[in-house]
C-alpha positions as CSV (number, residue, x, y, z in Angstrom):
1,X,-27.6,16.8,-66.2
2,X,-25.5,13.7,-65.6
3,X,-22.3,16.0,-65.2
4,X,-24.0,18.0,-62.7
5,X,-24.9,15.2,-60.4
6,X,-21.5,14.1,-60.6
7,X,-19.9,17.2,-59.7
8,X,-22.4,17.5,-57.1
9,X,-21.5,14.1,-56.1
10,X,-17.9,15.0,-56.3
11,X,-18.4,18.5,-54.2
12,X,-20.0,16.4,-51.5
13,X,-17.4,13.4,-51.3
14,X,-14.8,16.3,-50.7
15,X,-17.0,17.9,-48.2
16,X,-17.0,14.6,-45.9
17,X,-13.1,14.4,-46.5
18,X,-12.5,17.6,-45.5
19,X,-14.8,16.7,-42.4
20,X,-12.8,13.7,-41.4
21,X,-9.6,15.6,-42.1
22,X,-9.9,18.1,-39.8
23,X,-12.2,15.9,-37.1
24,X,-9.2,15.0,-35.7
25,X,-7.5,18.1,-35.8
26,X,-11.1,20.0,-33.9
27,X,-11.0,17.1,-31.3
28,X,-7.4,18.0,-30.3
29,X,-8.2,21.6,-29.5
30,X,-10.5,20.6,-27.0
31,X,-8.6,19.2,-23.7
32,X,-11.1,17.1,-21.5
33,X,-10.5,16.6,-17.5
34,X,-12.5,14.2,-16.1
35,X,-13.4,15.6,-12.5
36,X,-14.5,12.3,-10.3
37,X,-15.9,13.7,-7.0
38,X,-18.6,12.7,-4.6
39,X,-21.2,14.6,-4.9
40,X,-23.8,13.0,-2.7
41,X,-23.6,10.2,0.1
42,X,-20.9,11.0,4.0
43,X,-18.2,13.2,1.7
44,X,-20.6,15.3,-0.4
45,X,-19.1,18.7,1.1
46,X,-15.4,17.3,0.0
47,X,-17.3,17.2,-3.7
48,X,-18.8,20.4,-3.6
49,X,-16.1,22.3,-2.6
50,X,-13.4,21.1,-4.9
51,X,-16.4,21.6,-8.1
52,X,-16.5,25.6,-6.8
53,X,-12.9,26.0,-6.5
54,X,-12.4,24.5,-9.9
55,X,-15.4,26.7,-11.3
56,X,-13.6,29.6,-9.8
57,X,-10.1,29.1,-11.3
58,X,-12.2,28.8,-14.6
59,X,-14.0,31.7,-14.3
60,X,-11.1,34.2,-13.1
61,X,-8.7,32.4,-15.6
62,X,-10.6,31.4,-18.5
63,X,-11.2,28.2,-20.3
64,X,-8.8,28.1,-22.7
65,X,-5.0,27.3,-22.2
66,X,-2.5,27.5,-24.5
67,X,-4.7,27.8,-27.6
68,X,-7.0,24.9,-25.8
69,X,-10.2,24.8,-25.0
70,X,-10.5,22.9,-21.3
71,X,-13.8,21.1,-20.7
72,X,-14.2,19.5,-17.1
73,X,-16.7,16.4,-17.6
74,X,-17.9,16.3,-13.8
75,X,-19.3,12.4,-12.6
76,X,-20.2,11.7,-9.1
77,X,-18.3,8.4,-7.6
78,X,-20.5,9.0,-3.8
79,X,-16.7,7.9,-2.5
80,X,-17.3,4.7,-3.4
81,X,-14.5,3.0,-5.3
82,X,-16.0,0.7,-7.6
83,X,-18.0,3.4,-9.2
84,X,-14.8,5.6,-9.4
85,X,-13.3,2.9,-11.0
86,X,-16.2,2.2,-13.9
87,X,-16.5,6.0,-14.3
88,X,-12.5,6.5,-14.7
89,X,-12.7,3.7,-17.3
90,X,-15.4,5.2,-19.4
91,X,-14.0,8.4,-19.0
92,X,-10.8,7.6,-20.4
93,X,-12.1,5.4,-23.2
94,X,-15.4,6.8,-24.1
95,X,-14.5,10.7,-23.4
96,X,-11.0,10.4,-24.4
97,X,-10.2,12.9,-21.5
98,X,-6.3,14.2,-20.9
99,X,-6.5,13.9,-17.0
100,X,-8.7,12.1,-14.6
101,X,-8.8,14.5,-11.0
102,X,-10.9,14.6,-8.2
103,X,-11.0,11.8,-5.7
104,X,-12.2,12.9,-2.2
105,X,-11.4,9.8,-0.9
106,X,-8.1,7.1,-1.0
107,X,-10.0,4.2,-2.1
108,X,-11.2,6.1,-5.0
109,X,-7.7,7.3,-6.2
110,X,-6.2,3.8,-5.4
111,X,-8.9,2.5,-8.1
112,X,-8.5,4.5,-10.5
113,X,-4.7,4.3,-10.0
114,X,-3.8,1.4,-12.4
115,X,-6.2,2.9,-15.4
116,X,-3.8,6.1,-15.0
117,X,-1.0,4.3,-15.7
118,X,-2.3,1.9,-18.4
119,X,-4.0,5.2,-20.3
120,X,-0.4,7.2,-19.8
121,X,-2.5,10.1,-18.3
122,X,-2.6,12.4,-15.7
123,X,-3.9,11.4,-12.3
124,X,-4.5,15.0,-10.1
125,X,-5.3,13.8,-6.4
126,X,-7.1,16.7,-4.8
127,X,-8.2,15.1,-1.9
128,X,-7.2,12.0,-0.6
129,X,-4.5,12.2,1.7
130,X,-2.8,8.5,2.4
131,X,1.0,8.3,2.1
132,X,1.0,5.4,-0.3
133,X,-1.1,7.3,-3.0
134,X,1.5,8.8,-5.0
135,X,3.4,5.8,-5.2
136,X,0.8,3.8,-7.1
137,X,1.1,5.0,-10.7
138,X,3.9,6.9,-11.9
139,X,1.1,9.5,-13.8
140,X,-0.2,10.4,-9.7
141,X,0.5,13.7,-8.5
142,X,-1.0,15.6,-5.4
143,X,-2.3,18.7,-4.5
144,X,-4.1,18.2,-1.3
145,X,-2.3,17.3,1.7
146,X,-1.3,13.7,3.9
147,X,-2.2,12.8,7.2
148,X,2.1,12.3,7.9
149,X,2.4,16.2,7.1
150,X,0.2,17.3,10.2
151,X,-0.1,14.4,12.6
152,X,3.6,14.1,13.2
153,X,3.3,17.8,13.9
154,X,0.1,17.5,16.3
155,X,2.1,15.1,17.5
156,X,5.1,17.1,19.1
157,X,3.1,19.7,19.7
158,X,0.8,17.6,22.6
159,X,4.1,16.0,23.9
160,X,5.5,19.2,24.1
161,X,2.4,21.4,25.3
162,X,1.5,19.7,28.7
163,X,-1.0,16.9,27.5
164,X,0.3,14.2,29.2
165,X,-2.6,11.4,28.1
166,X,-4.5,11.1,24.6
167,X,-7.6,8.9,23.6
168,X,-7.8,8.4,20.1
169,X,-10.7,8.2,18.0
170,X,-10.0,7.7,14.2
171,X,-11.8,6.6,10.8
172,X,-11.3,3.1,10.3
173,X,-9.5,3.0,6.9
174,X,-5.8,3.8,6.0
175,X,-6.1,7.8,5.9
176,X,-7.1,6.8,9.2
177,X,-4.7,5.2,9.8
178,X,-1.8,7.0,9.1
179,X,-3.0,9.5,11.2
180,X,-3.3,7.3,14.2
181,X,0.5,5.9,13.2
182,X,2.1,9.5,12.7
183,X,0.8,11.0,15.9
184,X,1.6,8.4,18.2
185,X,4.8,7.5,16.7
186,X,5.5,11.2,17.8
187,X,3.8,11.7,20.5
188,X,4.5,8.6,22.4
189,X,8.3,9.3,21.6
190,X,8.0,12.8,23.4
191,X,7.0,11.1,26.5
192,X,2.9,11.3,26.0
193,X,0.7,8.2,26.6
194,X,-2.0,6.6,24.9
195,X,-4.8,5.7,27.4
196,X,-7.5,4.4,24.7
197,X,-7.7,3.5,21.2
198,X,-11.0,3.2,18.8
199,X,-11.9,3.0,15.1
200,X,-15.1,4.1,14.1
201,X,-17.0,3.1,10.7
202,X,-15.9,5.1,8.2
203,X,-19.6,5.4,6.5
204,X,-22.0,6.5,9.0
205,X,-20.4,6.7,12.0
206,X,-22.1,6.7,15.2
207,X,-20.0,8.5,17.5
208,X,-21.6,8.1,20.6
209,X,-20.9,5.0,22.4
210,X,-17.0,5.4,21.9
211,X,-17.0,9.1,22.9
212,X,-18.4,7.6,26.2
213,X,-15.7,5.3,26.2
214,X,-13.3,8.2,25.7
215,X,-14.8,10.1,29.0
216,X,-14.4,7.1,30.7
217,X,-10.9,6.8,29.8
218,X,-10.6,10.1,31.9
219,X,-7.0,11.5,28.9
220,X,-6.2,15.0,29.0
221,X,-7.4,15.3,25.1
222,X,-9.1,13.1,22.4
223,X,-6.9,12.9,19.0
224,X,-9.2,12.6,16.2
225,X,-9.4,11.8,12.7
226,X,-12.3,11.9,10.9
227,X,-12.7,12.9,6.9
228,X,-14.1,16.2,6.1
229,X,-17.6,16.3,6.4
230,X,-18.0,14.3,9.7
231,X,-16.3,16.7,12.0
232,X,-20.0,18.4,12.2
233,X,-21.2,15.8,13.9
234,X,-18.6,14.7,15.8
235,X,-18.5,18.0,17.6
236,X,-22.1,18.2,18.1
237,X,-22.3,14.0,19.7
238,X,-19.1,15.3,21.6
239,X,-20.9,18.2,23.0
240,X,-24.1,16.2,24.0
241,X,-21.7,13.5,26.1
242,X,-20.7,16.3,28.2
243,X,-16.8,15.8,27.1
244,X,-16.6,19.6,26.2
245,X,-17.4,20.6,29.9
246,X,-14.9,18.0,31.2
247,X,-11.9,19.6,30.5
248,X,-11.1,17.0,27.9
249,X,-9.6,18.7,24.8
250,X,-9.9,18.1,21.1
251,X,-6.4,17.7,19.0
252,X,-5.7,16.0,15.6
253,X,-4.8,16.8,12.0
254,X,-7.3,19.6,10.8
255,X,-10.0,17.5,8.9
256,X,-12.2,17.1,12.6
257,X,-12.2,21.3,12.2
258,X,-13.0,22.4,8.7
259,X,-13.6,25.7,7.5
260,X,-16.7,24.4,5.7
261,X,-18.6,23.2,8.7
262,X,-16.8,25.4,11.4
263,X,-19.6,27.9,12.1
264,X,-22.0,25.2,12.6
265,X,-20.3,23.3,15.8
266,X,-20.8,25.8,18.2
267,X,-18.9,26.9,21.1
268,X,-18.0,23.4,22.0
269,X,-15.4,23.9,19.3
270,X,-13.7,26.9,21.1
271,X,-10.0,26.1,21.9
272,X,-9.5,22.8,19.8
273,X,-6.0,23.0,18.7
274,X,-5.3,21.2,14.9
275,X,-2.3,21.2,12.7
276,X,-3.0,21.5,9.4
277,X,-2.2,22.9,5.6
278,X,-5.3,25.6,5.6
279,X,-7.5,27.8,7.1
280,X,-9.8,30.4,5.7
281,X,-8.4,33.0,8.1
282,X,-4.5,32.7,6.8
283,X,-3.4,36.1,6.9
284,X,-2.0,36.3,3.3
285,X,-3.2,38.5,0.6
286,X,-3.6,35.9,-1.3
287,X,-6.3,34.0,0.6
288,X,-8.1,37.0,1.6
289,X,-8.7,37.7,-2.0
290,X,-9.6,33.8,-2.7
291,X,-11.9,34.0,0.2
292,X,-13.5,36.9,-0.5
293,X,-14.2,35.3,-4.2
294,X,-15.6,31.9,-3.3
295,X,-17.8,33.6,-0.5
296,X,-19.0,36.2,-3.4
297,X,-19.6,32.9,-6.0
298,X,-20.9,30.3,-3.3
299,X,-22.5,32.2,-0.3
300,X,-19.6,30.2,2.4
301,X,-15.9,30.4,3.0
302,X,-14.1,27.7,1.5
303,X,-12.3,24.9,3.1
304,X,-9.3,22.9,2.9
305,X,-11.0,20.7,-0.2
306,X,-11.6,24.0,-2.0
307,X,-7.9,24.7,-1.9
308,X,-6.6,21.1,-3.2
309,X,-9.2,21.7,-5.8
310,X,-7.7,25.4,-6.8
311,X,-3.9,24.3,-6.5
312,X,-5.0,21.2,-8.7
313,X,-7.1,23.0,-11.9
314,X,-3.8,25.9,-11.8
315,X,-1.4,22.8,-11.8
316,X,-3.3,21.1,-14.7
317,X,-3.4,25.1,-16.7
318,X,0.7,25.7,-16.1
319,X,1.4,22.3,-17.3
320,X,-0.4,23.2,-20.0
321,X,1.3,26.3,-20.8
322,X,4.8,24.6,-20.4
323,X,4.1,21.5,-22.7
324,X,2.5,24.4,-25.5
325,X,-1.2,22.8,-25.3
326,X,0.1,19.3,-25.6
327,X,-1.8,16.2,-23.8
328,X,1.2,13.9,-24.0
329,X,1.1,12.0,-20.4
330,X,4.6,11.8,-19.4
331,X,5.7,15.4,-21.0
332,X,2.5,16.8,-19.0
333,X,4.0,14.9,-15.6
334,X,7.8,16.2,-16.4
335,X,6.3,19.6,-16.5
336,X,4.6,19.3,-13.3
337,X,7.5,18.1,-11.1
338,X,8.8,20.7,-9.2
339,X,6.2,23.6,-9.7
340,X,5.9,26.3,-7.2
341,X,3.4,28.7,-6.6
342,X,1.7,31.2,-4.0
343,X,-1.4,28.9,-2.9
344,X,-3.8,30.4,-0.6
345,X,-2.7,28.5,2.2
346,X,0.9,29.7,1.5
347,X,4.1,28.7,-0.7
348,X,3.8,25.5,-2.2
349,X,5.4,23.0,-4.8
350,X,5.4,19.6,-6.5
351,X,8.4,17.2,-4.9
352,X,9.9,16.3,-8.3
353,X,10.8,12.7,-7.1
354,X,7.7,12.2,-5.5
355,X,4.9,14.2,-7.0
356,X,3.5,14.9,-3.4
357,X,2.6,18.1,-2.3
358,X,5.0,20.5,-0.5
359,X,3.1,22.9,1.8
360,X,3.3,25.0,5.4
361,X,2.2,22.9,8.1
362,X,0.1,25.8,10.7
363,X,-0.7,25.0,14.2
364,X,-4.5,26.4,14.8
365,X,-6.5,27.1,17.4
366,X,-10.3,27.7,17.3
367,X,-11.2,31.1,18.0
368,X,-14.2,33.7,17.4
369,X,-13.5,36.4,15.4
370,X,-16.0,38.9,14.9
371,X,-18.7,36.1,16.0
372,X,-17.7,33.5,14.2
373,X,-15.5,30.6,14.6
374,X,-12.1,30.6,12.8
375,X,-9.0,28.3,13.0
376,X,-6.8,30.9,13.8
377,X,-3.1,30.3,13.3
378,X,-0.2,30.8,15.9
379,X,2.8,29.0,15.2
380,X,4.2,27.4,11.5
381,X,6.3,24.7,9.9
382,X,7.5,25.2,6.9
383,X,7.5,23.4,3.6
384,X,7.0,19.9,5.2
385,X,7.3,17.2,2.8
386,X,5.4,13.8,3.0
387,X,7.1,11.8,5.8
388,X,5.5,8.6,5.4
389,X,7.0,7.0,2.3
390,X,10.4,7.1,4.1
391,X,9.2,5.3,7.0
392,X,7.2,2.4,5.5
């Protein structure tokens, strides 16, 4: 009897270390990304859309990689940095996840920037779009877009398109910024003027009083910035202060004019010219399939977020495939500088000095197309790297 307790005793001991021997082994076949978006609060729609298109990629590419299991551990930030930055920490030490993503806004990704580098793991920026990002951890790299890519281009265009004298109404923080920098640094340089120059709140904004102050300022067209999800209401305060029937047109980087909320603005919309990396009605085979798969899974055409989001979860599966299914940080990095791909918003790659996006710039106009409104395309720059790193 005494024998047989200890070889029970025995069996079980082995059990437990055989457990603990191959915990460690189990854990590893699981590789965690930590997707930080905002999901409620001003940007919710930049959230949303970047969730789909990741749920998408999933689902038409599976969820394992390279022998890997990948589980996405979503958290909502609202866009606000402090809780990005308490909910990067306790993703990367209480999760142990592989890559932190997300970030729909810069002062998220700029706060979670120095617990990148410190945790040696990837940082995928699918959103945020300031210059400076990318040069903030050496574990940052981008798949969205920055303000210098399209308002340098808006830019040139106006000066070179008849529009003479420009207003400008942009978010007050430093995607904002750029924006406002970019397109007058061009602009002004191809002869334009700037006849009037506001910041508006970036949460909340009230539009109204400096729209007035833009029809007062009698310009040819209003340059605006705003961040994806505010171009909505924008349009519709812009409409109601009569600036749509005064002959005073809407230009700026394409944020102001997003697929996502599009439909909704109404014909005040109708001929607002926007440079930008996307639209849902890019004539490629490749976006008319992506479209026609987000529209199936979500019940709307995606946006601009949704791509950054796509491009991001496919960068995070080919690095995968090239390190074999290993989570080292910097081999993971390495194996993401200088990737190329067909995007649905065209050819694109990974600048493999600065980890910043590479991507067709498109010059769109708002148009209806079989009743609804599309940003359609009519002229294109191609693979336009981040100018504003240079030029700082």
């Amino acid at each position: 009897m005494f024998m047989s307790i200890r070889s029970q005793l025995l069996l079980a001991a082995g059990s437990v270390a055989a457990m603990l021997a191959l915990a460690p082994a189990q854990a590893q076949e699981t590789v965690k990304i930590g997707l930080i978006l905002p999901m409620t609060g001003g940007q919710a729609s930049t959230g949303k859309q970047i969730d789909n298109a990741v749920k998408l990629y999933m689902q038409q590419n599976g969820d394992t990689v390279a022998g890997k299991k990948i589980e996405v551990i979503l958290k909502d930030d609202a866009a606000v940095p402090d809780n990005t930055k308490r909910l990067a920490q306790e993703l990367i030490v209480n999760d142990k996840v592989n890559f932190i993503a997300g970030f729909g806004v810069t002062p998220a990704a700029l706060a979670a920037a120095p617990l990148a580098t410190q945790a040696k793991i990837p940082e995928i920026v699918m959103a945020a779009g300031t210059s400076i990002i990318t040069e903030r951890s050496p574990y940052i790299v981008r798949t969205s877009f920055t303000l210098a890519q399209s308002s340098t281009i808006i830019g040139d265009w106006a000066a070179k398109n008849g529009i003479k004298k420009v207003a400008t109404l942009t978010s007050d923080y430093a995607p904002g910024n750029d924006a406002l920098n970019f397109f007058k640094q061009n602009f002004t340089a191809g002869g334009g003027e700037i006849v009037e120059e506001v910041k508006v709140p970036l949460q909340n904004p009230d539009f109204a009083p400096f729209l007035q102050r833009m029809k007062d300022a009698k310009p040819d067209a209003v340059f605006v910035f705003v961040p994806a999800g505010q171009g909505g209401n924008f349009m519709k305060q812009y409409a109601e202060r009569g600036l749509d029937k005064s002959g005073i047109k809407v230009i700026g980087p394409g944020d102001v004019m997003d697929d996502d909320l599009l439909n909704g603005m109404g014909d005040a919309a109708l001929g607002t010219v926007t440079a930008h990396l996307y639209s849902a009605a890019h004539p490629s085979a490749a976006n008319k399939e992506f479209v026609a798969a987000y529209k199936k899974a979500f019940g709307q055409r995606p946006g601009f977020m949704a791509v950054g989001g796509y491009d991001g979860i496919r960068l995070i599966y080919e690095a995968l495939k090239k390190t074999g299914g290993k989570t080292d940080g910097d081999a993971l990095i390495e194996a993401m500088k200088g990737a190329k791909w067909e995007s649905p918003r065209g050819p694109i790659s990974i600048d493999p000095e600065t980890r910043d996006i590479v991507q067709n710039i498109y010059i769109r106009k708002v148009e209806k197309v079989d009743g609804e409104l599309y940003n359609v395309e009519f002229a294109t720059f191609e693979a336009v790297k981040d100018s504003g790193k240079t030029k700082k």
